[in-house]
RODO-2510 file (C-alpha; in nm, 4 decimals, decimal comma):
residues 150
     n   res          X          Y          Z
     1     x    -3,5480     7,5958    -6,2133
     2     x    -3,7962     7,3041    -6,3584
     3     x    -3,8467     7,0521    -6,1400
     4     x    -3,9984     6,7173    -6,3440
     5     x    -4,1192     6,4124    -6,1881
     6     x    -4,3731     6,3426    -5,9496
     7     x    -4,3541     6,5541    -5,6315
     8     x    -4,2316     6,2785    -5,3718
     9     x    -3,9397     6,2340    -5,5619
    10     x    -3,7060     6,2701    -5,2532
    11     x    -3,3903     6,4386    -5,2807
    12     x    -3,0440     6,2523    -5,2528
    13     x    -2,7004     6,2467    -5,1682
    14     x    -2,4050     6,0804    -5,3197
    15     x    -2,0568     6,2290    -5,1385
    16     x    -1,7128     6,1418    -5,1506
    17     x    -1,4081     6,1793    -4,9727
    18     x    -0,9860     6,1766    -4,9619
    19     x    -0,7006     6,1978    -4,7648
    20     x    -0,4887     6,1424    -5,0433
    21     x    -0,2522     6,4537    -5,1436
    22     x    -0,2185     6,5491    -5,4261
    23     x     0,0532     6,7714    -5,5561
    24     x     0,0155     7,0431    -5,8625
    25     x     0,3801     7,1569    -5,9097
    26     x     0,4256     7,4642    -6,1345
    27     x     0,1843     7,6664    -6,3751
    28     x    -0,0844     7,4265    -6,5427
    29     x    -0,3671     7,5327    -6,7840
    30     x    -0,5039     7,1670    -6,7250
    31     x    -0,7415     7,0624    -6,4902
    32     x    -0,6997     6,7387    -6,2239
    33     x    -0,9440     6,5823    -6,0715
    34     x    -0,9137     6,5187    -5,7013
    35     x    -1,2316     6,4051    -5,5904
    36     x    -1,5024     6,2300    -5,7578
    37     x    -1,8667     6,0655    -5,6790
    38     x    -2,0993     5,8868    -5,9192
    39     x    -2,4656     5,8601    -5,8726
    40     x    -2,7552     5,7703    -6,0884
    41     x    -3,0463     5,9604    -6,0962
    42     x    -3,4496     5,8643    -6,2146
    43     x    -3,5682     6,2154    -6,2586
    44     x    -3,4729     6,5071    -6,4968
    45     x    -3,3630     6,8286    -6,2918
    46     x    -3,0913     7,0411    -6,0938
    47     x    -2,8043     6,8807    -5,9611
    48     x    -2,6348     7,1144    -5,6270
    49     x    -2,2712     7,0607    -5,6505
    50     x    -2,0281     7,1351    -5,3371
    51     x    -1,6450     7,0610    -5,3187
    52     x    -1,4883     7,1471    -4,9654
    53     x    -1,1239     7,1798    -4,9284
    54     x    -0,9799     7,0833    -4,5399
    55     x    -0,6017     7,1894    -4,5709
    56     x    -0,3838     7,2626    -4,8230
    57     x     0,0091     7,2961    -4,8332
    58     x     0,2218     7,5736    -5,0537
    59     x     0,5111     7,6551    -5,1364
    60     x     0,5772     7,9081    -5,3588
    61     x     0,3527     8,1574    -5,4984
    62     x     0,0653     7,9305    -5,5046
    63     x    -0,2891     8,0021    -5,7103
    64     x    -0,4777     7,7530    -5,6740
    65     x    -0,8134     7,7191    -5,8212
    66     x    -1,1276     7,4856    -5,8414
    67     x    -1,3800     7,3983    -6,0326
    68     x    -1,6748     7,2023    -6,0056
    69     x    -1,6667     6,9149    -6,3545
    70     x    -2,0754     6,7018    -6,4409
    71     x    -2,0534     6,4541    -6,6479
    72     x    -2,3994     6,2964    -6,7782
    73     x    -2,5040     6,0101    -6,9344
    74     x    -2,3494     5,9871    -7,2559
    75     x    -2,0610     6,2081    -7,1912
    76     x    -2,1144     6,5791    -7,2239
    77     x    -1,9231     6,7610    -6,9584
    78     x    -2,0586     7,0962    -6,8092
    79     x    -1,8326     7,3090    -6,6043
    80     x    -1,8964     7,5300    -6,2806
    81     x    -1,6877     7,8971    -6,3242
    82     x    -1,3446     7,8957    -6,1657
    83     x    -1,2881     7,9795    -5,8314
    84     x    -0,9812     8,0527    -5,6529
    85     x    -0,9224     7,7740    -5,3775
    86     x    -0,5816     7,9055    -5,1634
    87     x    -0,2968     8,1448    -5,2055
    88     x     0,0602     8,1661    -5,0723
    89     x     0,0764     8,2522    -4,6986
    90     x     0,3348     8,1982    -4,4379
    91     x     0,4626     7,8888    -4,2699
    92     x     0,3418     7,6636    -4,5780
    93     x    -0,0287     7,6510    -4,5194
    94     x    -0,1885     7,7727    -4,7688
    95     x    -0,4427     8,0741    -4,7537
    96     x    -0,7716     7,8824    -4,8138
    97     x    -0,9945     8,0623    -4,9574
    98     x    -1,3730     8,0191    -4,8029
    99     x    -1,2648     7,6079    -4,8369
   100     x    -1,5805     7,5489    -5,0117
   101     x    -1,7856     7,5907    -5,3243
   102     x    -2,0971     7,5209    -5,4893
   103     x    -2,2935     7,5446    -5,7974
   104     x    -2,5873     7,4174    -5,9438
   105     x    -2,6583     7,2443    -6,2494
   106     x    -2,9810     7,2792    -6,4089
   107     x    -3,2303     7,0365    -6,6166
   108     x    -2,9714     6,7273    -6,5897
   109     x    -3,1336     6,4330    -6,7762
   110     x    -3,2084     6,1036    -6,5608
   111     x    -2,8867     5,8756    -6,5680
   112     x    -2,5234     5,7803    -6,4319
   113     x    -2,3167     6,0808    -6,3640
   114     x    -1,9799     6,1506    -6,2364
   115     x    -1,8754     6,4963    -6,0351
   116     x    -1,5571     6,5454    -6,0030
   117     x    -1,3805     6,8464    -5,7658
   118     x    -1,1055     6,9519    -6,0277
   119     x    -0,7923     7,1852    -5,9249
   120     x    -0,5133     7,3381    -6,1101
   121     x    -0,2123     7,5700    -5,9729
   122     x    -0,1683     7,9107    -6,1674
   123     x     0,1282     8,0283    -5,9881
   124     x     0,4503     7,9502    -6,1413
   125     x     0,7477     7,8083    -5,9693
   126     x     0,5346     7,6727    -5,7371
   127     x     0,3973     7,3621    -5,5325
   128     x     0,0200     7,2849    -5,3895
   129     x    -0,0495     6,9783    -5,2137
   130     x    -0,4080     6,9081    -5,1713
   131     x    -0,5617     6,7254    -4,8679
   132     x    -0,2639     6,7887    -4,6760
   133     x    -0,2380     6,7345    -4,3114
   134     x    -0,4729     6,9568    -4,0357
   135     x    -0,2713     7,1502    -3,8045
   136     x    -0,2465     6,8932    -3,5101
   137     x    -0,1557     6,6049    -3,7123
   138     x    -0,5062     6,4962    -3,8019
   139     x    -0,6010     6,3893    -4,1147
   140     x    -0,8083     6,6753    -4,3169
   141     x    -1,0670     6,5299    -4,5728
   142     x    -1,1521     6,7118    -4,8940
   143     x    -1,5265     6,6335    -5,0183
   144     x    -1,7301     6,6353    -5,3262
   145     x    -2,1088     6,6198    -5,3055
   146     x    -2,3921     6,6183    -5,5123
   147     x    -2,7522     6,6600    -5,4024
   148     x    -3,0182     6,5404    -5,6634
   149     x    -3,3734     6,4209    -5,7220
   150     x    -3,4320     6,0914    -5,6965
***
């Protein structure tokens, strides 16, 4: 991984947050984004990406997946590999999968960029709700963060 710049550039953080649900009903090829930061980085290099996923409701066979979406300067998209974010389990709450994920993207030109945490539900007949309540009644927050050079 090529690290450009001079050697004080400092890393940063831009993250976001929601509490908003957000419900995939049925079997979707398409992807929607649920949580997104921008930032604007002075130096050409990697970008860390990392989505975390608090709760999650089902009902239904449920396969729900994630993936992490850059988009730089200009508009070219790159795309992390799917993972699978929860499956059907009992009592509505879905089986999470480790709740988190993270990739990295290498040799992103200096710029405004958007990441965006992107979900879509394989399993047919089926209902996800994202962000949904914590047991307890608290309100769960699902993240997306990106950690780059200055």
């Amino acid at each position: 991984m090529a690290l450009y710049g001079p050697i004080d550039d400092h890393m940063k953080v831009s993250r976001s947050s929601t509490t908003s649900d957000r419900s995939l009903s049925g079997r979707t090829t398409s992807w929607t984004s649920h949580v997104t930061t921008t930032f604007t980085s002075t130096t050409t290099g990697p970008v860390l990406a990392d989505a975390m996923c608090s709760a999650m409701y089902e009902s239904g066979a449920v396969n729900m997946q994630c993936r992490l979406n850059l988009e730089v300067s200009g508009g070219t998209n790159y795309y992390s590999d799917a993972y699978t974010a929860g499956v059907q389990m009992a009592n509505n709450y879905a089986q999470m999968s480790s709740g988190a994920m993270s990739t990295t993207f290498q040799n992103v030109p200096a710029g405004t960029h958007v990441l965006r945490a992107q979900f879509r539900n394989m399993g047919n007949s089926s209902t996800a709700i994202l962000s949904y309540f914590d047991q307890g009644g608290q309100s769960s927050y699902d993240q997306v963060q990106a950690i780059y050079r200055g």
